[in-house]
N, C-alpha and C positions, 0 to 999 in steps of 0.2 A: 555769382551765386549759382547759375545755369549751370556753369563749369563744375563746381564745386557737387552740385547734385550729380552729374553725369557721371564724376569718378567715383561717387558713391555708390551708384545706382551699378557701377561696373562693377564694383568691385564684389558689392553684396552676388549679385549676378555667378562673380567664380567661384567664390565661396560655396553658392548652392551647385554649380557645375562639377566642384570636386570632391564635396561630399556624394552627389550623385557618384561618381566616377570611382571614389573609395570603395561603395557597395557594391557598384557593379562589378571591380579586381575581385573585391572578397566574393564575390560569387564565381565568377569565372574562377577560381584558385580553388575553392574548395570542390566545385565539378569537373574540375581537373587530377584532381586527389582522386578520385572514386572512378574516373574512366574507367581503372583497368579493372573494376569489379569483377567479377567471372560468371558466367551464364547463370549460373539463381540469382543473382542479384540486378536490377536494370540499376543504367546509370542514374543520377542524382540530380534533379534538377537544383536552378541557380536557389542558393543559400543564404540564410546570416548566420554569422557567427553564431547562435542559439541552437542551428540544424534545422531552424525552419525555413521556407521560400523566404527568400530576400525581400524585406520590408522598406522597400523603395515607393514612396508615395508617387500615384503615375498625375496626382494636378486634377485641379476642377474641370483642364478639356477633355480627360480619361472615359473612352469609351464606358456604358452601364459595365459590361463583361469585364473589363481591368479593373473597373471600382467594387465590382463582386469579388473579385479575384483577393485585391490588398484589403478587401474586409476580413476575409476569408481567412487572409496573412495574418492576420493581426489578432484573430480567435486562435489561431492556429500557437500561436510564441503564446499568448496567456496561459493558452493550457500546460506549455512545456515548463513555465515560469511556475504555475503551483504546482505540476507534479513533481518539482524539485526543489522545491519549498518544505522545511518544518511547520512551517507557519498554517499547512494545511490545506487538503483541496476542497474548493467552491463548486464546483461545474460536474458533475453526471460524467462527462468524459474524463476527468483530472482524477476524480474517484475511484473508477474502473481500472486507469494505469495504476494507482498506486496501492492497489490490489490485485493486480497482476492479470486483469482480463482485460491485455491487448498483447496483440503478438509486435510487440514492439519492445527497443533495446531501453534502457535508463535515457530517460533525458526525450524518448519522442514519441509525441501522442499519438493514440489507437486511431484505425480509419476511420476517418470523422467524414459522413455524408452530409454536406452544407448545403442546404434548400433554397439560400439565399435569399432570406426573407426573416432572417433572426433565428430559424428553429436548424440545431444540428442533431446530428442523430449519430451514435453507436453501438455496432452489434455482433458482440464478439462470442464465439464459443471455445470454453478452453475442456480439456478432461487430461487427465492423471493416473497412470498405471503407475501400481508399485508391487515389488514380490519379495520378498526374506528367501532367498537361498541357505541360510544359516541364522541361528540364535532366533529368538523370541521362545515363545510358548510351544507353537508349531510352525514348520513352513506353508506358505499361501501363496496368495495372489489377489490384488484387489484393482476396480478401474471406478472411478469418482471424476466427474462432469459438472458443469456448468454452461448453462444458454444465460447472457446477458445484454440488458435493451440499457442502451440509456437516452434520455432527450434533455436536449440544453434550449431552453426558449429566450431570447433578447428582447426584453417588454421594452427595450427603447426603441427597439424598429419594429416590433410591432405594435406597442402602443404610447407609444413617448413617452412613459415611464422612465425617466435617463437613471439608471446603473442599478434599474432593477430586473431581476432574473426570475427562470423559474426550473427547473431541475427535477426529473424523475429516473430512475432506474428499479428495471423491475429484473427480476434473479428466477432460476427455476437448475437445485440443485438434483443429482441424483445418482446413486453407486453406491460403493461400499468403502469400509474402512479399514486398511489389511493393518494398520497399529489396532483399533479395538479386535478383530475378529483374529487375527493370526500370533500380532507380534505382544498383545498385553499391557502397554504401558501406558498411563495415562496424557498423551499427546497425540500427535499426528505426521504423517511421512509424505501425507497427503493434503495441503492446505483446504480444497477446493470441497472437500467433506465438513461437512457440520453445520448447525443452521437449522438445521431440519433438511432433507431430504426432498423438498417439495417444492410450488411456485412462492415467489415472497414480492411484496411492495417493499423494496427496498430502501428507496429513498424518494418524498417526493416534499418539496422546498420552494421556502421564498426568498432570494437573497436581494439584497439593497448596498450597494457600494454606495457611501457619501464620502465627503470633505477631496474631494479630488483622489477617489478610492482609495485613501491611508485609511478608511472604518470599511469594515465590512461586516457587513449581519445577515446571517443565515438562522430562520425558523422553521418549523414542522416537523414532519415524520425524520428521526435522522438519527445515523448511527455517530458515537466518538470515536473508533479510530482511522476512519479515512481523513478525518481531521486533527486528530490528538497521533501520536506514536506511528506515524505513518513514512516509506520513503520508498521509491522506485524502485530504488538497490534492494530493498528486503527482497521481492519478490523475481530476483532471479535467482530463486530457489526455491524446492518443490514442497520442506519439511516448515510445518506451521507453527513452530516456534520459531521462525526470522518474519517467513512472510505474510504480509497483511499487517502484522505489526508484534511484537517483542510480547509472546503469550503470557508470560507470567505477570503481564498488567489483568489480565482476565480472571490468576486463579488468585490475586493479592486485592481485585476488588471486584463488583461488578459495575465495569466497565463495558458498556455495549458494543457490541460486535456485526460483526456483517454476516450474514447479510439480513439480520435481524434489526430493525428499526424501533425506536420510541418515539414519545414527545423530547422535542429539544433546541435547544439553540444555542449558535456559539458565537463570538462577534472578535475581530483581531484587529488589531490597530495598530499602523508602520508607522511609529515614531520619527524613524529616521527612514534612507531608502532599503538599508538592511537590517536596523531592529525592530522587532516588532511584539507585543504585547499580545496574550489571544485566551479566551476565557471559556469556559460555557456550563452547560448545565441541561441535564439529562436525566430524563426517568427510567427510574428501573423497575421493570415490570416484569417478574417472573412468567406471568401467563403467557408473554408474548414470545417465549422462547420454548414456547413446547412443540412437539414437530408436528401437532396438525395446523399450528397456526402457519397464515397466510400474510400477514402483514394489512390486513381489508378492516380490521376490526379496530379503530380509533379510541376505544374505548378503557378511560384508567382506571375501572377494576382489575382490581391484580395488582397493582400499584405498591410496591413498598418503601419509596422514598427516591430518592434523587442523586447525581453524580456529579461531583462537581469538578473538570480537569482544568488545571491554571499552567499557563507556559511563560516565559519568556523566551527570545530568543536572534540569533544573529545568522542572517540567510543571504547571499549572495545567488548569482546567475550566471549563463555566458553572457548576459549582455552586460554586464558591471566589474567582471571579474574575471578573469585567463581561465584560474581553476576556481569555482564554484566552491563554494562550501557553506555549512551549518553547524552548527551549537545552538544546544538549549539544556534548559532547566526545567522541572515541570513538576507539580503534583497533583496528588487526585484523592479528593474527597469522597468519601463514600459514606451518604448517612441515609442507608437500606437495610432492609435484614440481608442477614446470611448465616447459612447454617455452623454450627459449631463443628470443628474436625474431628472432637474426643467423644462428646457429648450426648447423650440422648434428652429428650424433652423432658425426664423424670430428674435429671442428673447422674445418670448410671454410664457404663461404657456402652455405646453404641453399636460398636462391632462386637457385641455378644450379643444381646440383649435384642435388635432388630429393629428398635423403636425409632421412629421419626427423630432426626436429630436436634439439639435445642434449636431454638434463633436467636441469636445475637443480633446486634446493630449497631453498625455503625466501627469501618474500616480507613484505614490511609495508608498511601505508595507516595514515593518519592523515584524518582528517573533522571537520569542525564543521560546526554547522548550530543551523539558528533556523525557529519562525513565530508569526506574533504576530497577533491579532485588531485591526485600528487600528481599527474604526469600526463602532459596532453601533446604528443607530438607535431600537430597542427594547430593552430589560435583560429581559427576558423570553421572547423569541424568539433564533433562531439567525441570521437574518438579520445581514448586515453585510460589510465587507473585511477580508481576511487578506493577509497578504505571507507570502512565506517565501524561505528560502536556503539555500544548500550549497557546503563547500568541501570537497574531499578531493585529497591529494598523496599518490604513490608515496615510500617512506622506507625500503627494502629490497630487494634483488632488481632482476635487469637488466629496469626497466621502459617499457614501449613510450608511455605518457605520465608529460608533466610535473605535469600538475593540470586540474581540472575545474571549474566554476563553474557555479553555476546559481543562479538567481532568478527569483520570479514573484509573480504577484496574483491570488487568485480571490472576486469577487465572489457572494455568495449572495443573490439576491433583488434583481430587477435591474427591474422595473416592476412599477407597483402592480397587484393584480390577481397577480402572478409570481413568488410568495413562495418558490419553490422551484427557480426555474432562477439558473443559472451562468453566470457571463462569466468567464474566466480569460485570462492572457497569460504567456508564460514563455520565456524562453531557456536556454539550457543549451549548454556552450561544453568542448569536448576539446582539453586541448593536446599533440600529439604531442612525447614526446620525441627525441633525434639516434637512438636505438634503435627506437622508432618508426617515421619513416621512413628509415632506410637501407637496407633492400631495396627501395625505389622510387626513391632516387639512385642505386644501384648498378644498379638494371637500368637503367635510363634511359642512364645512363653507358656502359654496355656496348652499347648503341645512338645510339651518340653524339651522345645528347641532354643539354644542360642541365640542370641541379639546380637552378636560382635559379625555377623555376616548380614544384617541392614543396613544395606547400601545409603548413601543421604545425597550425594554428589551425583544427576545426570547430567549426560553432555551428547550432544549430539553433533557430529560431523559431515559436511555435504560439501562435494565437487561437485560443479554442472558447467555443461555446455551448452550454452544456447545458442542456434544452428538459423539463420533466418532465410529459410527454405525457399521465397518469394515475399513478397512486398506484404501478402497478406497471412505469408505463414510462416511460424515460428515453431519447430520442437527444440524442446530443452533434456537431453537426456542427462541423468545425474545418480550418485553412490552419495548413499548414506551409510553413517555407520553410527549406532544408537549404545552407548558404553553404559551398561546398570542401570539398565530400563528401571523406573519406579513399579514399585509393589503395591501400589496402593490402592489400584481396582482388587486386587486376589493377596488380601493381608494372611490368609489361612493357607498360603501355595507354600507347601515347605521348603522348595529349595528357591534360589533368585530366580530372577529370567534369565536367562543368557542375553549376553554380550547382541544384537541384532546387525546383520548385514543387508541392507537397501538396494536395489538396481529401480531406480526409477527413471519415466520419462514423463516430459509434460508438452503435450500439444499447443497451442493459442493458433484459432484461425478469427481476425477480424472481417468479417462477411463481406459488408460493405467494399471494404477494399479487393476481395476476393470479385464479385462481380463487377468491377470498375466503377462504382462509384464514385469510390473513396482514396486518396494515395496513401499509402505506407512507404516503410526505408525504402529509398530505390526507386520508388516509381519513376517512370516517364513526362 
């Protein structure tokens, strides 16, 4: 019997020797990969296959410092796991990446300052130059900014709370908008504009993970798309129909946006380890969107009804999967006012007449979307090609387009030596419905111009390179090209816009990581 335990006890023993000994290769192999980095970039410390520190449990005799360290590990891969997740982000830091305020590549989270005591911290500042050389209205030049805090609190270590959280980020945008002021068209070239122009309570939250975290419930102050239509890849790109999330969910419902918060809550549940189920419900409060609010003000006057987005969906990782990927489904109810596009409050035409538009109530969208990892040269590193897509059509309510399409490619690791810059390429295509433009054939008309030169089809084109200057900094310079700007700020402009050409750049510096607190790619 003695014997018998001995060989068991041996044998468990290798077992755990060479799963250690596995991680340790894959770490040593992937810090290997990245040696020859070139002087912006420091080499990589030991890895998992995810691209975070190697999540090698050091044992109950683990100095405090190594059991800070693999806690740390282990905040560190969750975060990377939701920000590449459809399923949505939970954490203040997961948020931020998938709105594009961290100077980090797809797939690795912004410099995360760990206290070690439950509370992490994020603070990144990104800002946005964009100039029209040709086409729009006129040529310009515009620069739009963002300062962003965010704080993740662990109520289980600091109050035995087990798998409940608490989550704040606070926003303070400000600059200009060279698509309203220069270029005309009803969008943006510039994501990081809009909101209001001012400080915002952007998000502050409770979340509660139960049943062995397959349920997750998040309540309070909170916006839907860093949870609903959200994805790393959008946001290596500067024009705001990709990044943040797929715009034409904003003008088919309202759907809340960032960095404007409501009352809200949403709750997802992983069926399996890669389906997952996710729900919520949101108010929509016009007042809370006007640019002197602040986000301080709790209060649901103003209030005109609620949103309802529903997903299902099938999510993969590097830690389950070589190449990573997602699919989903998803719709969105909306039973709030919103203004009529033809309409005045009398029933008359509104683009003559000047009067407050009617209000309607009560709208619906439908969406599918995908991304998928095709090509990863190393199984151990994040490196490699992603594709991804998006479709979404109006299915309720008098809506001003017919559907939206988007597709793109973002390459991670793009010369040897450059393990952590970006090439991406992406279009992204508005199609106006007859409700759409009929206030720009009707003025036109009434100036007895033609209608067969109302555009309906825009589309928007962006190449970018994202450049990861140091650990803590990232410029991303990029060419847009805007084909048949919409008319529909200036229905009375007799001729179209012109065709618009974009030379933009986008900065991301995360602070934290900037004064060493914090690691980014590359660190030491």
């Amino acid at each position: 019997m003695g014997k018998h335990r001995g060989k068991h006890r041996g044998k468990h023993r290798g077992k755990h020797r060479a799963k250690h000994w596995r991680w340790a290769a894959l770490a040593f192999c992937a810090a290997s990969v990245t040696a020859g980095a070139g002087p912006a970039v420091a080499q990589v410390e030991a890895t998992a296959p995810d691209g975070g520190p190697a999540p090698v449990n050091p044992g109950p005799k683990a100095s405090p410092a190594q059991k800070a360290r693999y806690r740390a590990n282990r905040a560190r891969r969750r975060v990377i796991r939701e920000a590449r997740s459809f399923s949505g982000a939970s954490s203040a830091a997961a948020s931020l990446d998938v709105q594009g305020s961290s100077a980090t590549p797809p797939s690795l989270p912004p410099g995360t300052l760990d206290l070690g005591n439950g509370i992490s911290m994020v603070l990144n500042y990104t800002g946005e130059f964009a100039a029209n050389p040709s086409g729009g209205i006129r040529q310009g030049s515009a620069y739009a900014g963002q300062i962003a805090f965010g704080l993740d609190a662990d109520l289980g270590r600091l109050a035995g709370i087990d798998g409940g959280s608490v989550h704040t980020i606070v926003t303070q945008r400000h600059g200009r908008s060279l698509a309203q002021d220069d270029i005309g068209f009803n969008g943006s070239v510039q994501e990081i504009y809009g909101g209001g122009q001012t400080a915002h309570l952007t998000l502050l939250s409770y979340e509660q993970k139960l049943l062995d975290n397959r349920l997750d419930i998040e309540v309070g102050r909170l916006l839907a798309n860093p949870n609903f239509l959200a994805s790393p890849l959008y946001c290596n790109f500067q024009n705001n129909a990709t990044c943040g999330a797929p715009k034409s969910i904003f003008k088919l419902t309202n759907f809340t946006y960032w960095p404007i918060a409501t009352w809200g809550g949403h709750a997802k549940a992983w069926v399996t380890d890669t389906v997952f189920l996710h729900a919520g419900i949101y108010e929509v409060n016009p007042r809370d969107q006007l640019p002197t609010r602040n986000g301080v003000d709790w209060s649901t006057s103003g209030a005109t009804g609620y949103l309802v987005p529903v997903e299902v969906g099938y999510s993969t990782n590097f830690g389950n999967d070589p190449l990573p990927r997602n699919y989903s489904i998803g719709a969105v109810f909306d039973r709030s006012d919103y203004t009529d596009p033809v309409l005045d409050r009398r029933g008359g035409a509104q683009v003559f007449s000047g009067l407050d538009p009617l209000t309607r109530f009560g709208r619906s969208a439908v969406y599918a979307r995908f991304d998928q990892m095709v090509w990863r040269p190393d199984p151990n590193g994040v490196q490699g090609l992603s594709v991804f897509g998006v479709a979404i059509g109006g299915t309720g309510g008098r809506q001003t387009q017919d559907y939206f399409l988007e597709g793109g490619a973002v390459l991670t690791g793009t010369f040897p030596g450059r393990p952590y810059d970006t090439l991406g390429l992406v279009f992204a295509m508005e199609k106006l419905s007859p409700l759409g433009t009929a206030n720009i054939r009707a003025a036109r008309a009434s100036l007895g111009l033609g209608t067969r030169t109302v555009e309906s089809l825009q589309t928007i084109l962006e190449l970018s390179y994202g450049i990861q200057l140091t650990p803590a900094v990232r410029l991303m310079p990029n060419l847009q090209y805007v084909i048949d700007p919409d008319q529909t700020r200036f229905p009375f402009r007799p001729k179209p816009i012109p065709d618009a050409f974009v030379i933009g750049a986008k900065l991301s510096v995360d602070l934290f990581t900037l004064a060493g607190l914090a690691k980014g790619p590359g660190s030491q």
